[in-house]
C-alpha positions as CSV (number, residue, x, y, z in Angstrom):
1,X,0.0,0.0,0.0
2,X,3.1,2.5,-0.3
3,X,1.6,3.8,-4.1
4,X,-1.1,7.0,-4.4
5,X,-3.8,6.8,-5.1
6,X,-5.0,9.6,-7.9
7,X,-8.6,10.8,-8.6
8,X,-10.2,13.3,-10.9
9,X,-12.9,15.2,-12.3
10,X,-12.9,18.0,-15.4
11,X,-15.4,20.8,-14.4
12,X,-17.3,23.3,-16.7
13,X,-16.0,26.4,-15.0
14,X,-13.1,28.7,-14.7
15,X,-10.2,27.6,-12.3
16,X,-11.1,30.9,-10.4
17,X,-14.5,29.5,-9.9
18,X,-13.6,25.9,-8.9
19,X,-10.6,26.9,-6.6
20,X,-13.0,29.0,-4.3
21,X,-15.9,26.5,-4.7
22,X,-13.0,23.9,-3.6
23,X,-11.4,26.2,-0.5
24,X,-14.2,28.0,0.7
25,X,-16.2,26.8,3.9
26,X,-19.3,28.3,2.8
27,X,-19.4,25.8,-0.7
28,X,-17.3,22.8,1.2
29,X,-20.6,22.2,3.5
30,X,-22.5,21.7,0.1
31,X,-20.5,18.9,-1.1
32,X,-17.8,17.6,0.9
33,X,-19.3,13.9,1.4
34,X,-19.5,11.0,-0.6
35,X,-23.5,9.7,-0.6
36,X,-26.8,11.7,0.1
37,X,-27.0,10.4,3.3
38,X,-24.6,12.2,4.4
39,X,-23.7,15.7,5.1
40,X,-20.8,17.9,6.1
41,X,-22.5,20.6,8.7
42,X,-19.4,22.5,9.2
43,X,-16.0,23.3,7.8
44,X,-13.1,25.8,8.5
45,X,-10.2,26.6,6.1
46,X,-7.5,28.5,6.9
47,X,-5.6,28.3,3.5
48,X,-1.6,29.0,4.2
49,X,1.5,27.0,4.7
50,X,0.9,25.7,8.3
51,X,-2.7,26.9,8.1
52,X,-5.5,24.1,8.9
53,X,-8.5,22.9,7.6
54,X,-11.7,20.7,9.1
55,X,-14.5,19.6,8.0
56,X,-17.2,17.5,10.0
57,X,-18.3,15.0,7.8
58,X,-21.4,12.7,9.7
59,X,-24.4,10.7,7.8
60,X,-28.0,12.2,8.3
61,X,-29.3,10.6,11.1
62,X,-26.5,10.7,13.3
63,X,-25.5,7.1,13.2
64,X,-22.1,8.2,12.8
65,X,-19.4,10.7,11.7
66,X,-16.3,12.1,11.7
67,X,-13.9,15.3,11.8
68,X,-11.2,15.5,8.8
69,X,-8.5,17.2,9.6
70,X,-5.4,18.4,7.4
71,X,-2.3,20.5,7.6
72,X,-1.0,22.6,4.6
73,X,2.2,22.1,3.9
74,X,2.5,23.8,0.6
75,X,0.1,26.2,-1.2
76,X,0.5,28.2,-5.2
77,X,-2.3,30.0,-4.6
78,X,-5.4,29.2,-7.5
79,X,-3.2,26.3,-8.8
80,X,-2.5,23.8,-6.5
81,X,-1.9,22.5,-2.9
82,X,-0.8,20.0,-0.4
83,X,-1.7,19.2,3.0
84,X,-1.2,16.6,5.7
85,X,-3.5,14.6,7.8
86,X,-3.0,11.1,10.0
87,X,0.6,11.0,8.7
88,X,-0.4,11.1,5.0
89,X,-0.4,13.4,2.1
90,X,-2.9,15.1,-0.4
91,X,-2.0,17.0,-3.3
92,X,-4.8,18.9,-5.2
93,X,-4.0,20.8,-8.6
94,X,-6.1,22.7,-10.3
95,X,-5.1,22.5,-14.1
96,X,-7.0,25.5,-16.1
97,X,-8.7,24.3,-19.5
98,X,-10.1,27.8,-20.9
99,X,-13.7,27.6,-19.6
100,X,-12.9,23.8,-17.9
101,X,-11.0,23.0,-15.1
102,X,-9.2,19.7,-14.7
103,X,-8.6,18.9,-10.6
104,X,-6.5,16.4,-9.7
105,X,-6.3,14.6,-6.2
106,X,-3.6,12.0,-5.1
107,X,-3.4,11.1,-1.4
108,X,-1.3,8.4,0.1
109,X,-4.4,5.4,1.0
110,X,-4.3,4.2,4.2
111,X,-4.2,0.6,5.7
112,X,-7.6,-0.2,7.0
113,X,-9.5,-0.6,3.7
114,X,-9.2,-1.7,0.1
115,X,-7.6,0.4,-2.4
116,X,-10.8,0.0,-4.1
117,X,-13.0,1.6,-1.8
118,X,-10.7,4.4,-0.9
119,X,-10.6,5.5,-4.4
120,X,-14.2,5.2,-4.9
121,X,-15.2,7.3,-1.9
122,X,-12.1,9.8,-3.0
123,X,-14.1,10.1,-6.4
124,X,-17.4,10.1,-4.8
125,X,-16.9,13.3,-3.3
126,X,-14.9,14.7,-6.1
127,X,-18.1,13.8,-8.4
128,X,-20.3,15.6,-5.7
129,X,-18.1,18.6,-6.2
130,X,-18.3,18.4,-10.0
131,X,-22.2,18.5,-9.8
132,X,-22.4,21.1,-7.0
133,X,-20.0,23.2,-9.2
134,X,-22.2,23.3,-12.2
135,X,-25.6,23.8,-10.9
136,X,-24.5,27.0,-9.5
């Protein structure tokens, strides 16, 4: 399980757009989970080297939930960043296409599950930023 894992998702929108949709607390609470039955209720970005991030990610009714919580270890602002959480590493670039913007996760997996299912809940929420993106 030492390789990354990648994920991605081409958006109709201007990087501008899709970099504060992707950083901004307001518009993280409005996609940031993977299925409808769950929601992300609150999130707080503080986006600079050193600066941290946390989103509460829980399912509907309360059955259960979680804080994620990240680090950022390197930031070139509207392009890309990286951050740090649990010992492992994001990286998130934003790659401009004219009126399309190409984003592009890798994250080291972790141990506990399938390389499979890490990826498909990775994409899961990239898709649900995709689809938020676009109907706004």
């Amino acid at each position: 399980m030492d390789s990354k894992i990648t994920v991605t998702a081409t958006i109709d929108a201007d990087a501008k757009k899709v970099w504060d949709y992707y950083t901004n607390p307001t518009h993280i609470m409005n996609w940031n989970f993977a299925d409808p039955s769950w929601h992300c209720p609150t999130a707080q970005n503080e986006m600079k080297v050193g600066g941290t991030y946390n989103a509460r990610m829980e399912a509907k009714d309360g059955s259960f939930g979680f804080d994620f919580e990240a680090v950022y270890t390197n930031i070139l602002e509207g392009k890309e960043f990286t951050y740090e959480f649990g010992g492992r590493n994001a990286n998130v670039k934003f790659d401009s296409l004219g009126d399309q913007t190409k984003i592009i996760v890798t994250f080291d997996p972790e141990k506990e599950n399938p390389i499979e299912i890490q990826k498909g809940g990775w994409q899961a929420i990239l898709d649900n930023f995709k689809k938020y993106v676009e109907s706004t």
